[in-house]
KEVEXFI-413469 format. One record per residue: residue number from 1; x, y, z of N, C-alpha, C in turn. Coordinates in steps of 0.001 Angstrom, whole numbers, plus 524288, in hexadecimal, padded with zeros to 5 digits. Layout:
SITE   i   n_X   n_Y   n_Z  ca_X  ca_Y  ca_Z   c_X   c_Y   c_Z
SITE NUM     X     Y     Z     X     Y     Z     X     Y     Z
...
This chain:
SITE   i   n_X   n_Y   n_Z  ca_X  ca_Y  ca_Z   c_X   c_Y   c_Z
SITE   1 2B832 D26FC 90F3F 2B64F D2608 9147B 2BAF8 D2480 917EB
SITE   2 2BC27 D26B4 91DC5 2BEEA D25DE 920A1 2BF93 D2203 92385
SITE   3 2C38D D1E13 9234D 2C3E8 D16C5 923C1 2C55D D1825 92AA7
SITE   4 2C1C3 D1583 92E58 2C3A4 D15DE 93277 2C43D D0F05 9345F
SITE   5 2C718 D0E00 935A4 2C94F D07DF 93677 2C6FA D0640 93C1D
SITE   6 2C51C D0369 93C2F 2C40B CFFD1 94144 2C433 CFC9A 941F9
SITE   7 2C96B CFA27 946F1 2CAF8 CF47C 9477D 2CA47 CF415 94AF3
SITE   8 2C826 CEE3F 94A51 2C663 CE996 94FDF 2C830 CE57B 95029
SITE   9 2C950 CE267 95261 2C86E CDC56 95151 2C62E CD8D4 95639
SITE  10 2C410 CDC59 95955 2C1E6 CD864 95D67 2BBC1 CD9B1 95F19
SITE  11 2B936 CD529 960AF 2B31A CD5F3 96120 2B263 CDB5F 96482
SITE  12 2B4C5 CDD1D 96921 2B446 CE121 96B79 2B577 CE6AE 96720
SITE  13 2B8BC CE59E 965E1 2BBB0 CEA51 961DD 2B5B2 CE969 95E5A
SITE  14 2B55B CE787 95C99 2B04D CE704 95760 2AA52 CE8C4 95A6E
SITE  15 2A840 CE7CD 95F85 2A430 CEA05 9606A 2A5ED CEDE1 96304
SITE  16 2A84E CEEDA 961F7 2A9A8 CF715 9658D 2AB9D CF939 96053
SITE  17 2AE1F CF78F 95C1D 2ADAC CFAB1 957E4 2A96C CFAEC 9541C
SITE  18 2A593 CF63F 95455 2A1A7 CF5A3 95103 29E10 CFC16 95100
SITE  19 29BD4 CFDE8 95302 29ADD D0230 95322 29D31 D08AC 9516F
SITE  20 2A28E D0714 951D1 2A5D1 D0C1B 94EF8 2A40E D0ABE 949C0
SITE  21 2A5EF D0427 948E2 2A54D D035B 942D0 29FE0 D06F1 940CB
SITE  22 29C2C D045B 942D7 2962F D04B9 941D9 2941E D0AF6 93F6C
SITE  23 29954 D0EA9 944B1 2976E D1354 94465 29AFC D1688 93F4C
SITE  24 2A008 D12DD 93E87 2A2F2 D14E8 93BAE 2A09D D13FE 93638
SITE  25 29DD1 D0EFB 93507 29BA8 D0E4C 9312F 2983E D131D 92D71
SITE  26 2945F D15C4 931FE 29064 D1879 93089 290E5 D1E63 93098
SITE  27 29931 D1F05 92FB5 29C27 D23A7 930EB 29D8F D24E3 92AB0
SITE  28 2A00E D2853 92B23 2A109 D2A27 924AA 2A755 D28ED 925D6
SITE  29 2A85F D245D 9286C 2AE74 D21C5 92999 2ADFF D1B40 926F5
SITE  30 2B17A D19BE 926D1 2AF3E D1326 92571 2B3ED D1183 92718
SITE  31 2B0A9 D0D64 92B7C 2B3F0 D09F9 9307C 2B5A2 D0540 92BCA
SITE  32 2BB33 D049E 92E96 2BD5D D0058 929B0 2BDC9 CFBBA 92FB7
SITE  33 2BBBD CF7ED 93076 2BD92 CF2EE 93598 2C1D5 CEECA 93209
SITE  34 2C610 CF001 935AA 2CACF CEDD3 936C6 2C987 CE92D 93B8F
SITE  35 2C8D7 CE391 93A82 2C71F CE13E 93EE0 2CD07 CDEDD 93F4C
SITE  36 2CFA5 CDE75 94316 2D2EB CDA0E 945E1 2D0F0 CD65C 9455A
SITE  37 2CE73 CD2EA 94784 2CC97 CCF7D 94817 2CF4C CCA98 94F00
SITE  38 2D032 CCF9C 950BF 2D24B CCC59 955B2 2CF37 CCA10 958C2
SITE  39 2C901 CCABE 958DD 2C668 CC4E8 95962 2C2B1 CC477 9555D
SITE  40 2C425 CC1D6 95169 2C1A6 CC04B 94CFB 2BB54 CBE47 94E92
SITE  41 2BAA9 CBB4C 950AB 2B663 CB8E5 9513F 2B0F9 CBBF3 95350
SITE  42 2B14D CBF02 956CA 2AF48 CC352 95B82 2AEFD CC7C5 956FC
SITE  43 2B435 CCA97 954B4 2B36E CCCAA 95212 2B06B CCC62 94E30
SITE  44 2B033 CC8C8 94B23 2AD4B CC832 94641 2A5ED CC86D 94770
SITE  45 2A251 CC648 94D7F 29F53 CC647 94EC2 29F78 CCC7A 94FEA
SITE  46 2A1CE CCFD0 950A4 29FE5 CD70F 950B7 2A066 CD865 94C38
SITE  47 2A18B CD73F 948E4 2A3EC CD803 943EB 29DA7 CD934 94138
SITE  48 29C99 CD346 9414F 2966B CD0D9 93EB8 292AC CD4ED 940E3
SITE  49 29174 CD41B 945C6 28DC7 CD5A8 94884 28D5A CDC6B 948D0
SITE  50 29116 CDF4B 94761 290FA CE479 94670 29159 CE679 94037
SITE  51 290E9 CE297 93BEC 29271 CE26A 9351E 29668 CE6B3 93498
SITE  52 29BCD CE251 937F1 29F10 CE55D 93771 2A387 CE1D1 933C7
SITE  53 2A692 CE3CB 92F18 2A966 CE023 92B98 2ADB6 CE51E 92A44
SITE  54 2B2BA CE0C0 92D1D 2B7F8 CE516 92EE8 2B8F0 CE458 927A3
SITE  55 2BBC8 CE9C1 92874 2BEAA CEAF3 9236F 2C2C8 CE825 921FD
SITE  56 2C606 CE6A3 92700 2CAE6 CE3C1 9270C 2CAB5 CDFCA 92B18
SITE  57 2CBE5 CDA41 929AD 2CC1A CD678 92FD7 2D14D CD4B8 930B7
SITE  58 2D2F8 CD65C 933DE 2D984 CD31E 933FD 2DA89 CCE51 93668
SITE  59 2D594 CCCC6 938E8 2D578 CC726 93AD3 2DC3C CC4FE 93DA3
SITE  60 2DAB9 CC8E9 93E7F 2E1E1 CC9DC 942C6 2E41A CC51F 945E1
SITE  61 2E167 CC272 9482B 2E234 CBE67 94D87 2E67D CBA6E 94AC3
SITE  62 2E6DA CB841 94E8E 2EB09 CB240 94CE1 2EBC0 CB0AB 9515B
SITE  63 2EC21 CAB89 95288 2EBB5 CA7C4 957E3 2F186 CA794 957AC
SITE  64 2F240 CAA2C 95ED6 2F6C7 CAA05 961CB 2F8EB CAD91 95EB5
SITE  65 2F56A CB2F5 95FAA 2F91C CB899 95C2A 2F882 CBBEF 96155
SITE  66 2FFED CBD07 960A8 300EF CC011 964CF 2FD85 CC515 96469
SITE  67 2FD69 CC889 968DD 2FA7D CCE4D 96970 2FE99 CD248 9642A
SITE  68 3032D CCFAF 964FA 306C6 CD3E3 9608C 30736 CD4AA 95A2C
SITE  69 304CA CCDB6 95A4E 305B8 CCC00 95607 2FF83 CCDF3 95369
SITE  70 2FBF3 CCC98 95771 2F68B CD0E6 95554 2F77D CD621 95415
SITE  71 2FAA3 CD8A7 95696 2FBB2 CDFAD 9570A 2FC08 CE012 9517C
SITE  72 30088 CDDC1 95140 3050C CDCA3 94BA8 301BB CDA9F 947AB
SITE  73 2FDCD CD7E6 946E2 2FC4D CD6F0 942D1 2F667 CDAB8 9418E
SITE  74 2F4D1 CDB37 947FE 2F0EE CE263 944C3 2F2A1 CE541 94268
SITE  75 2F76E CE747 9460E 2FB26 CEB78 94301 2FA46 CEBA3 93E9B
SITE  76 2FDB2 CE6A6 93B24 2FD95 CE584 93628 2FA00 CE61E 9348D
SITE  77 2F5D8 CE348 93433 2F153 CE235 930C8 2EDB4 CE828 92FAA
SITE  78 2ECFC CEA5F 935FA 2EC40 CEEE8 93482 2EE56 CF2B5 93218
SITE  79 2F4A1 CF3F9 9320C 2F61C CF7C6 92EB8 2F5AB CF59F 92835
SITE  80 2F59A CF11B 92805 2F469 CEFC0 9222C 2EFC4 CF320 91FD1
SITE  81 2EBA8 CF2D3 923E5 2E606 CF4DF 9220E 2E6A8 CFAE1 92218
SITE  82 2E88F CFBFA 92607 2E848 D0395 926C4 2ECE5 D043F 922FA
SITE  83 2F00D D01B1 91F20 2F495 D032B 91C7F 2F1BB D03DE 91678
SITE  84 2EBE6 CFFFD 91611 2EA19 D0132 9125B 2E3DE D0276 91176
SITE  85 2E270 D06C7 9161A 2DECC D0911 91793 2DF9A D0F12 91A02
SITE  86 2DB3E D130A 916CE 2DC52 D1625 91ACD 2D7F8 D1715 91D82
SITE  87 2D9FA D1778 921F4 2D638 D1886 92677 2D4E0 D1C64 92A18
SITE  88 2D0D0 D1FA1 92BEE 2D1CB D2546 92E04 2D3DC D2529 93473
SITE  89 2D0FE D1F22 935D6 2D0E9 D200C 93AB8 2D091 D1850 93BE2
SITE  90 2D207 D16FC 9403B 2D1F4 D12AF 94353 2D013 D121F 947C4
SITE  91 2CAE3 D0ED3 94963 2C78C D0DE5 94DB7 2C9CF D07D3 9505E
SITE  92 2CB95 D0802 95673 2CC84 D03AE 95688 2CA94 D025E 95CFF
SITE  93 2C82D CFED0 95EE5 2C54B CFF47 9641E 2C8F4 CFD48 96675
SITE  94 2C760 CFEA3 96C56 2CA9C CFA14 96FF3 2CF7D CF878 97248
SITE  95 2D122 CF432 970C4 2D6B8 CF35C 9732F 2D85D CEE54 9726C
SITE  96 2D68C CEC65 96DA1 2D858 CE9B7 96CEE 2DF77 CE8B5 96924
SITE  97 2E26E CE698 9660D 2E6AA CE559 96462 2E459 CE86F 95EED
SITE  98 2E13C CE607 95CD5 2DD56 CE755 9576A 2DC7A CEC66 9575E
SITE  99 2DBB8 CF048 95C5C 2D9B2 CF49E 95D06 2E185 CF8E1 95EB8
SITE 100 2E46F CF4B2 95FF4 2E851 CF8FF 95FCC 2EC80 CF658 95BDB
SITE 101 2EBDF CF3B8 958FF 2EEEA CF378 9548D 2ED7D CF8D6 95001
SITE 102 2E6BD CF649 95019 2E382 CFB9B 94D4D 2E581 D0139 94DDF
SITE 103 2E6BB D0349 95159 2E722 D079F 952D6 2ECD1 D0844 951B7
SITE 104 2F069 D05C4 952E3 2F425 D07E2 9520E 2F73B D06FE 94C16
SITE 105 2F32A D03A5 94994 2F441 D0366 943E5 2F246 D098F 9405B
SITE 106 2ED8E D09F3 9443A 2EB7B D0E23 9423A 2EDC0 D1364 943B6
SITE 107 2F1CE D1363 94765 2F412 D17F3 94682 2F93A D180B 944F3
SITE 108 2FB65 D1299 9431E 2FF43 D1398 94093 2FDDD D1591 93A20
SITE 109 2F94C D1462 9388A 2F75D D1659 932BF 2F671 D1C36 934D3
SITE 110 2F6DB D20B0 93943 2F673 D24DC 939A5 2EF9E D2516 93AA5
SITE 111 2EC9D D216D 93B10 2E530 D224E 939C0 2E4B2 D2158 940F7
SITE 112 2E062 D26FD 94168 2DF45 D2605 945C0 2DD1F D223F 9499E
SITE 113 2DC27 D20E3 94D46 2DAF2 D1D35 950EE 2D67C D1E8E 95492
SITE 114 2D134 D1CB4 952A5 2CE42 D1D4A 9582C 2CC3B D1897 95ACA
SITE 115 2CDFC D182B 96061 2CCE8 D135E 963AC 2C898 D1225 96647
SITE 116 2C58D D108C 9663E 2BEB3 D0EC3 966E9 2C0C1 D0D78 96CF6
SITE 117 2BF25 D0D2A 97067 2BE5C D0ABD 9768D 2C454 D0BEF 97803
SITE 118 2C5C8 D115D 976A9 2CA24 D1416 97A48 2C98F D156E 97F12
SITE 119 2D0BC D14F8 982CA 2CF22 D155A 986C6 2CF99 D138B 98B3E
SITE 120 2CCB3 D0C7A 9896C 2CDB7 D0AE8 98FB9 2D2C7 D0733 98FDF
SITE 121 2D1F2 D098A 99518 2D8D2 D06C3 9980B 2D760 D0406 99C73
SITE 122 2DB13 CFEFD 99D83 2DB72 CFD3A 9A2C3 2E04B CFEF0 9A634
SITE 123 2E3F4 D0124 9A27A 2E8B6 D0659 9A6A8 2EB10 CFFDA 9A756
SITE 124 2EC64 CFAFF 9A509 2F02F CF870 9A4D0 2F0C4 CF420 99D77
SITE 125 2F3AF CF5B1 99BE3 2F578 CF623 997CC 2F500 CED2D 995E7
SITE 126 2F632 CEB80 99B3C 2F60A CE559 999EB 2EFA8 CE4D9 99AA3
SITE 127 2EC24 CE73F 99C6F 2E8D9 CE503 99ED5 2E475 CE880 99BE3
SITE 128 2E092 CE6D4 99801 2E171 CE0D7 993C1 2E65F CE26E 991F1
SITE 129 2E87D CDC79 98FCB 2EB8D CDD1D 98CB7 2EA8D CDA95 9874F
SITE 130 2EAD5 CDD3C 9820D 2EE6C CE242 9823B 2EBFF CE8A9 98032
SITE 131 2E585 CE552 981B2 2E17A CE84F 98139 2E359 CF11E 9824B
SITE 132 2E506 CF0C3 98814 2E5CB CF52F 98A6F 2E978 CF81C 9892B
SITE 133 2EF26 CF5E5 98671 2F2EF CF85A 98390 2EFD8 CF7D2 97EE7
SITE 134 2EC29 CF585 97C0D 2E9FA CF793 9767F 2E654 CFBEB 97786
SITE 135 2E3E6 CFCC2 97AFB 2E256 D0249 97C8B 2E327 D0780 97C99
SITE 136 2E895 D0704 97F70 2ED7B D0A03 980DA 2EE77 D0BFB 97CC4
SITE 137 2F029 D086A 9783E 2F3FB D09FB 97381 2F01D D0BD4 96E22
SITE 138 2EBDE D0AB7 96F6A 2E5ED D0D9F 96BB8 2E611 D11D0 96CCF
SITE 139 2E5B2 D1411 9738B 2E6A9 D1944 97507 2EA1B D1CAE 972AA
SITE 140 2EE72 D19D2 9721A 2F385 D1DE1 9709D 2F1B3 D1EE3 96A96
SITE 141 2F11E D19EE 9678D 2F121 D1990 96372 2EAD3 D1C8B 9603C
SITE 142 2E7CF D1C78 9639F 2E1AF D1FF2 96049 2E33F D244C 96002
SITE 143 2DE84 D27DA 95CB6 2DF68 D2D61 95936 2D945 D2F32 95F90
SITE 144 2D5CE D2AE9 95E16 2D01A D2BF2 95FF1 2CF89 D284B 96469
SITE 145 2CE06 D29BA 96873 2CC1D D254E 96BE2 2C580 D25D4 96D28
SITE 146 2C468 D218A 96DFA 2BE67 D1FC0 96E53 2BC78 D1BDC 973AE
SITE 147 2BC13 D1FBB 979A0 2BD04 D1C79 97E5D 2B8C3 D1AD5 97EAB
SITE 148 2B6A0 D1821 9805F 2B0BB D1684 97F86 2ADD1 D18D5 986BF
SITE 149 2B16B D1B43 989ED 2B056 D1C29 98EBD 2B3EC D2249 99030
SITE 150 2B197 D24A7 99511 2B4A0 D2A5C 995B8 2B999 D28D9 998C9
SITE 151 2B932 D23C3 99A01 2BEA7 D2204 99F49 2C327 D1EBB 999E9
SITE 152 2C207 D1E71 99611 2C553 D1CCF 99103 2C74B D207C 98E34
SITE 153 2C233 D2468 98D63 2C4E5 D2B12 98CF0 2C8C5 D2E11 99074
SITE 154 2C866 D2E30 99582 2CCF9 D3008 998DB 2D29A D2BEA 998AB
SITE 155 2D0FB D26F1 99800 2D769 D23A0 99833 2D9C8 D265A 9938A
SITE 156 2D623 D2718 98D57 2D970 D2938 98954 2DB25 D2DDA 989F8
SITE 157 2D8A4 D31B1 98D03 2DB1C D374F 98DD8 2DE41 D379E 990BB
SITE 158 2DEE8 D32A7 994F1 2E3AB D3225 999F8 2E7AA D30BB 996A8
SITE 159 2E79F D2DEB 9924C 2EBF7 D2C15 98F7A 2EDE5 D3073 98B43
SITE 160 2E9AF D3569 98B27 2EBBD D39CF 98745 2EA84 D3AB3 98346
SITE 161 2E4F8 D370A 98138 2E1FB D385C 97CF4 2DE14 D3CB6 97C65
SITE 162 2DF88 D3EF9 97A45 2DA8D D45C0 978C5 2D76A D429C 979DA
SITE 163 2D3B0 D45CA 97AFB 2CBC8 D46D6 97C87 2CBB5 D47CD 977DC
SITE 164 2CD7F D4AA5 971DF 2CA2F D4B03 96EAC 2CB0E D45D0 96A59
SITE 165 2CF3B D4127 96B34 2CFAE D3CC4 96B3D 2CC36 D3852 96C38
SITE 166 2C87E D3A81 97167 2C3FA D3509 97313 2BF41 D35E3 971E0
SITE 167 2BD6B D3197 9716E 2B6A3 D3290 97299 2B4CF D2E36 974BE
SITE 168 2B24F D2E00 97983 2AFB4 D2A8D 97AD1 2ABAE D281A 9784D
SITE 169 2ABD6 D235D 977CF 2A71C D2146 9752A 2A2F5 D1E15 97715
SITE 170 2A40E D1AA7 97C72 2A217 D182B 97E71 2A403 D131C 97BD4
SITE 171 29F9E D0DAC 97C7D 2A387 D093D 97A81 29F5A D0792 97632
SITE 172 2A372 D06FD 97396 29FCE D0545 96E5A 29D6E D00C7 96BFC
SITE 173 29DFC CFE2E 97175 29AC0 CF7A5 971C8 29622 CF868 973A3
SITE 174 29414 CFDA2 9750A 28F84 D008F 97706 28B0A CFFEE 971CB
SITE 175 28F39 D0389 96D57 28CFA D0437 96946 28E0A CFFA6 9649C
SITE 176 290B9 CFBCB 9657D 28F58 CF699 962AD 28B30 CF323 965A0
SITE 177 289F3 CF23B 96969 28527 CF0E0 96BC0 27FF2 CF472 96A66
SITE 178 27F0C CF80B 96B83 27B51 CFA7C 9685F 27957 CFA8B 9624A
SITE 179 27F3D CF9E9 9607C 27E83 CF85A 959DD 27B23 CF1F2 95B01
SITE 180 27EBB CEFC7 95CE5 27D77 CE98F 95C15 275A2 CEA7C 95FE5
SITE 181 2753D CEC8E 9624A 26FC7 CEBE4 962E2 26B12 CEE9C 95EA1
SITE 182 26CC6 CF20D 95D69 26A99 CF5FA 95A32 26983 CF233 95384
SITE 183 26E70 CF01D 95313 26E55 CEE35 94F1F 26EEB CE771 94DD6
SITE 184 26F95 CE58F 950F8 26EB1 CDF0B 95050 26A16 CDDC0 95448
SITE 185 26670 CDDEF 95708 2659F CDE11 959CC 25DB0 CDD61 95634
């Protein structure tokens, strides 16, 4: 069965991927969750509430850790795991640090990259910071993009990504709310 990796570590990242998981589950693929854990606490409440139990937790954080010294220690931790895993493919949402360490770990192992909520830009690189350059550098760095809107689809084609590269998906906190009504409820 084909190992497709999906890393999160933040409550947003976890209810916008909870649903790939869900769907990846009931795929003839098997989602392996790589959690960061860059907000442990938040995180662990999507975790529960979707019976979701990461494959790997790196419980990453440390009080008064620089943005570099986080980069630097995903880096690491993740190529440890993809050095002794193989994997077909890498799902990583967003924009967060967790989400472009992911990605670019994952294409230094050569395994493709598809980015969940590709796309949007604020057209200034500080502003979030350092949210909008982790955007930026997912772009360069995905195989697949996944805009959740048609005005997220044109920024990636303004930047030079194939049309047979995207698919719009809409946002997938659409379809974790529907889960969560459908099914806790």
């Amino acid at each position: 069965m084909k190992k497709v990796a999906l890393i999160f570590g933040t409550r947003p990242e976890a209810v916008k991927m909870a649903p790939v998981y869900l769907a990846l589950k009931n795929s003839p693929l098997e989602p392996v969750v790589i959690a960061t854990a860059q907000h442990r606490e938040m995180l662990d409440q999507v975790l529960s509430l979707f019976g979701i139990e990461p494959d790997f937790d790196l419980n990453i954080m440390r009080q008064r850790q620089s943005l570099a010294s986080l980069t630097s220690r995903l880096i690491d931790k993740l190529d440890e795991i993809y050095s002794e895993n193989d994997f077909h493919t890498t799902l990583v949402q967003g924009d967060t640090t967790s989400t472009f360490a992911g990605a670019l770990v994952s294409f230094y192992h050569k395994i493709p990259v598809g980015h969940v909520e590709a796309g949007l830009r604020t057209e200034d690189v500080y502003d979030p910071f350092p949210e909008e350059i982790n955007r930026r550098l997912n772009g360069v760095i995905s195989t697949y993009h996944y805009p959740p809107t048609e005005t997220a689809k044109r920024n990636l084609m303004n930047e030079g990504v194939r049309e047979d590269r995207l698919l719009v998906t809409g946002n997938t906190v659409i379809d974790a709310l529907l889960w969560v009504t459908d099914n806790k409820s």
